[in-house]
N, C-alpha and C positions, 0 to 999 in steps of 0.2 A: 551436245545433249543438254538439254537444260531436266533441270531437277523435281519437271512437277511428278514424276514417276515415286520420287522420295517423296514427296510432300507429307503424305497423310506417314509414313515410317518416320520419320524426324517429329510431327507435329505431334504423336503417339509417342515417343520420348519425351517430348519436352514435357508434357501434359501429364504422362505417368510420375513422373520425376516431381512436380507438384502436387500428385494427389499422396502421394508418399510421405511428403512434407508434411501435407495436412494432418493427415492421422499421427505422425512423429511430433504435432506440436503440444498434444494433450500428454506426453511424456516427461517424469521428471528426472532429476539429474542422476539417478541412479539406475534407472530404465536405461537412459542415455548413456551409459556407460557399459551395458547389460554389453558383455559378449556372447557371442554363440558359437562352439564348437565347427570347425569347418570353413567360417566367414571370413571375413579381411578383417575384422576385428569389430570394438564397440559399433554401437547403433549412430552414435558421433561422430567417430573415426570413419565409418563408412560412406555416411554423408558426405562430411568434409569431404571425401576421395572423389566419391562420386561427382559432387556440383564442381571443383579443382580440375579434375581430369574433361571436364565436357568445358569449362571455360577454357582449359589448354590448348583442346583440341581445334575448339572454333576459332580463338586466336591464331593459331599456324594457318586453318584452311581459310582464315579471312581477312589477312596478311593484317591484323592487327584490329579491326572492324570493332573485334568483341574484345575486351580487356584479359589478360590474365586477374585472376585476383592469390593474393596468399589464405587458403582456407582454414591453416593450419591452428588457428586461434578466437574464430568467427562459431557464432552461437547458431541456433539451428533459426534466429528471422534472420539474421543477417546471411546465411547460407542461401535459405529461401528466397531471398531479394536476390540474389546472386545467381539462382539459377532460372530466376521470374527471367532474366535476361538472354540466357539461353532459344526459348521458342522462338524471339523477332530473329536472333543471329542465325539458327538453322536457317529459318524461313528467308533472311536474308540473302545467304551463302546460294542457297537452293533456284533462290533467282537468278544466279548467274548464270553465264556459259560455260557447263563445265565439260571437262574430259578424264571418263574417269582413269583415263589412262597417264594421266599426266603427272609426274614426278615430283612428290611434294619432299621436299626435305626440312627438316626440324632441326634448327640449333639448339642443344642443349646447355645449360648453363656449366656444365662439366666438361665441357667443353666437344663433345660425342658430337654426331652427327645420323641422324634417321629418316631415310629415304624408303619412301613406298607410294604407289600408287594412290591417286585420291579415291578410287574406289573403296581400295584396301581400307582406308584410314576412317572413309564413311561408316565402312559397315563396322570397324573395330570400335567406333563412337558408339552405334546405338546395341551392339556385343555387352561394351561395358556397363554400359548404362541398364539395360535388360540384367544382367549377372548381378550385380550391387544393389538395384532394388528388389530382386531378388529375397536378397540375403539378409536385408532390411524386414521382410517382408515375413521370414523363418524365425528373425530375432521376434519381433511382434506379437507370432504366435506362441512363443516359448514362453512371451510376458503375459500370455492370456488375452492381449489386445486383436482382435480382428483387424485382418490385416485389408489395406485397399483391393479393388476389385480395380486391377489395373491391366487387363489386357485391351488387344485390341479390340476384341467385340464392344469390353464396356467402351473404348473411347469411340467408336463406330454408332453407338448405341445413345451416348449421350449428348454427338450432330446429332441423332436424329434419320443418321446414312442407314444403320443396319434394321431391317423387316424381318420379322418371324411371322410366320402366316400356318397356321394350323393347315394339313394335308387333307385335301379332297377327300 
């Protein structure tokens, strides 16, 4: 199976995950520290997770392709340059021969071990990614800030793909 079936699902992650960015840059450090009841935490903290976890996971499924990075102390451009990298590496990974049946396992540095299908791990990529911006997204509105129009009509919408035509 090759991956052009994901294509526009991965390139609608990568893209939402930047428009996120965008509207989180006009934020300041106390905004950025804003938690919200129910979230994974700060609007910082959840970033950092967010671009961390998706460079992790492309690093495992692209046996090293994409870099891990430590997000743990990384500002919101340098986060944003970090997940600018993200879109080629999906897009990359997605040109390959994949099987999503085929058994990826993850070393941990704790030495643990985590085994699942590359299916599994695809959709648990763009789960998380979907969930954390999200919650970004709840933090924003609780700041008064309009939060991005990040679904996939608008990324459909702004190729140029998605038509709305008034009914006969």
């Amino acid at each position: 199976m090759n991956g052009s079936l994901l294509r526009d699902a991965f390139a609608h992650h990568a893209w939402a995950t930047i428009q996120t960015f965008d509207v989180c840059a006009v934020l300041d450090e106390f905004q950025l520290a804003s938690e919200v009841p129910g979230t994974y935490g700060s609007v910082i903290e959840t970033l950092r997770h967010l671009v961390g976890a998706d460079r992790s996971y492309l690093f495992v499924l692209t046996g090293g392709h994409v870099t891990e990075i430590d997000e743990s102390e990384m500002d919101l451009a340098a986060l944003r340059a970090a997940a600018e990298a993200c879109g080629p590496g999906w897009a990359w990974l997605l040109e390959q021969e994949l099987d999503p049946e085929t058994v990826i396992v993850r070393h941990r540095d704790d030495g643990t071990d985590s085994s699942a299908p590359l299916g599994i791990r695809l959709a648990q990529a763009l789960h998380h990614g979907t969930d954390h911006r999200s919650q970004v997204c709840t933090a924003l509105s609780v700041l008064g800030i309009e939060p991005p129009d990040i679904d996939a009509w608008a990324f459909g919408d702004k190729d140029g793909r998605l038509r709305e035509e008034p009914s006969a």
